[in-house]
C-alpha positions in Angstrom: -2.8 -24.9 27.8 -1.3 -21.5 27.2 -3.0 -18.9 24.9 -1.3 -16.7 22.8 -1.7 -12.9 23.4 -3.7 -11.2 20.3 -3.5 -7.6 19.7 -7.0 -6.1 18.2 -6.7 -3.6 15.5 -9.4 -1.4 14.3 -8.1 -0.1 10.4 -9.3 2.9 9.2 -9.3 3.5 5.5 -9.3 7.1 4.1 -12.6 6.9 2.9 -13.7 6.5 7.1 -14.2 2.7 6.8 -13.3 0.5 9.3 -12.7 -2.8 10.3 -11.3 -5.1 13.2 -8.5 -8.2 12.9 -6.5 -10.0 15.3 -3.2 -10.3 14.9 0.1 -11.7 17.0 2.5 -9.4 18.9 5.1 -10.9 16.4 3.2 -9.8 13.6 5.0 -7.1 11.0 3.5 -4.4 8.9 4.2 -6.0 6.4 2.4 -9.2 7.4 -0.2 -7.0 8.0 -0.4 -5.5 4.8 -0.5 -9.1 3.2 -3.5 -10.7 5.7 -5.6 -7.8 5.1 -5.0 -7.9 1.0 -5.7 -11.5 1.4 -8.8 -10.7 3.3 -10.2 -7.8 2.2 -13.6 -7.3 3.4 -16.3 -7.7 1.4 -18.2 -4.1 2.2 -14.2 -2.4 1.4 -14.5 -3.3 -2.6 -14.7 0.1 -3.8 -11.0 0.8 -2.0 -9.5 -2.5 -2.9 -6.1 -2.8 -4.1 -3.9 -3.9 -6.8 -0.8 -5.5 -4.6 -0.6 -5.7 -0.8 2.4 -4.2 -1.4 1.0 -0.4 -1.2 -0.5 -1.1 2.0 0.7 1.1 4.2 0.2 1.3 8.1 0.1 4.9 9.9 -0.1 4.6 13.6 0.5 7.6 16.1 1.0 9.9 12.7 4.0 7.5 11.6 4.3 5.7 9.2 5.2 1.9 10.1 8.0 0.0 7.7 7.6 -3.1 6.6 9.4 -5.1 9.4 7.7 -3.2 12.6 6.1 -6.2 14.7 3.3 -5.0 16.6 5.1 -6.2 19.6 8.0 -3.7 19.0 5.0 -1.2 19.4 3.9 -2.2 22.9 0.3 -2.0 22.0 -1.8 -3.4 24.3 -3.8 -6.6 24.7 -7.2 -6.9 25.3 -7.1 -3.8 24.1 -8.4 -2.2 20.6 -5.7 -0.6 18.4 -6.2 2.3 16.5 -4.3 2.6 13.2 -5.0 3.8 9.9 -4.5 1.7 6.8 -3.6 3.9 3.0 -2.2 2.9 -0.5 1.1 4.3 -1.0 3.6 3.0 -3.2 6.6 4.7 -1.2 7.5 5.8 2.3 8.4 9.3 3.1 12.2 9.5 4.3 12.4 9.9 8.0 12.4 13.8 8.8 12.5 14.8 4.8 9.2 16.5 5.4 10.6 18.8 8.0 13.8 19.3 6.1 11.5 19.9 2.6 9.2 22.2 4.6 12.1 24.2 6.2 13.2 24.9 2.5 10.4 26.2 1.1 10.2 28.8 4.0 14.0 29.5 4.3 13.7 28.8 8.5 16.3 27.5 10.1 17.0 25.7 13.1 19.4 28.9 14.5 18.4 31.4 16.8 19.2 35.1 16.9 20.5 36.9 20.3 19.7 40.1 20.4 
């Protein structure tokens, strides 16, 4: 009989929370989202959410779209995850933070021989 590898992730709200679940390496963010809405732990009721599409998963400082299997990731078995779970409604464009924050300052990417 063969087992199926689980990955172990640890979910950290914003308010410092936490929790662990198990989850397949062919599991997505958003199937992710939609386990943990559909399980929301009882001691988590003050940050509960409307949809379990808001969820949002940040791992390594990134934010994870929808159809990102953990297995894509290479996390780890037998391992504990680290990843941190927020209500968003919409996901930052890739790089537009860089690009918006280069505007305000007027930097640019050039450089200046003397």
């Amino acid at each position: 009989m063969r087992i199926n590898p689980q990955i172990n992730l640890r979910l950290i709200l914003v308010s410092g929370k936490t929790k662990e679940f198990l989850f397949s390496p062919n599991d997505s963010a958003a199937d992710i989202a939609k386990h943990v809405y559909d399980n929301w732990p009882m001691d988590w009721e003050e940050e509960q959410v409307s949809s379990p599409n808001i969820l949002r998963l940040i791992y390594q400082g990134r934010f994870l779209h929808g159809n990102v299997t953990l297995g894509a990731l290479k996390l780890p078995f037998g391992k504990t995850t680290v990843m941190h779970l927020v209500a968003r409604e919409t996901l930052p464009e890739p790089n537009s933070q860089g690009q918006r924050n280069r505007e305000k300052t007027g930097e640019s990417n050039c450089c200046v021989i003397l």
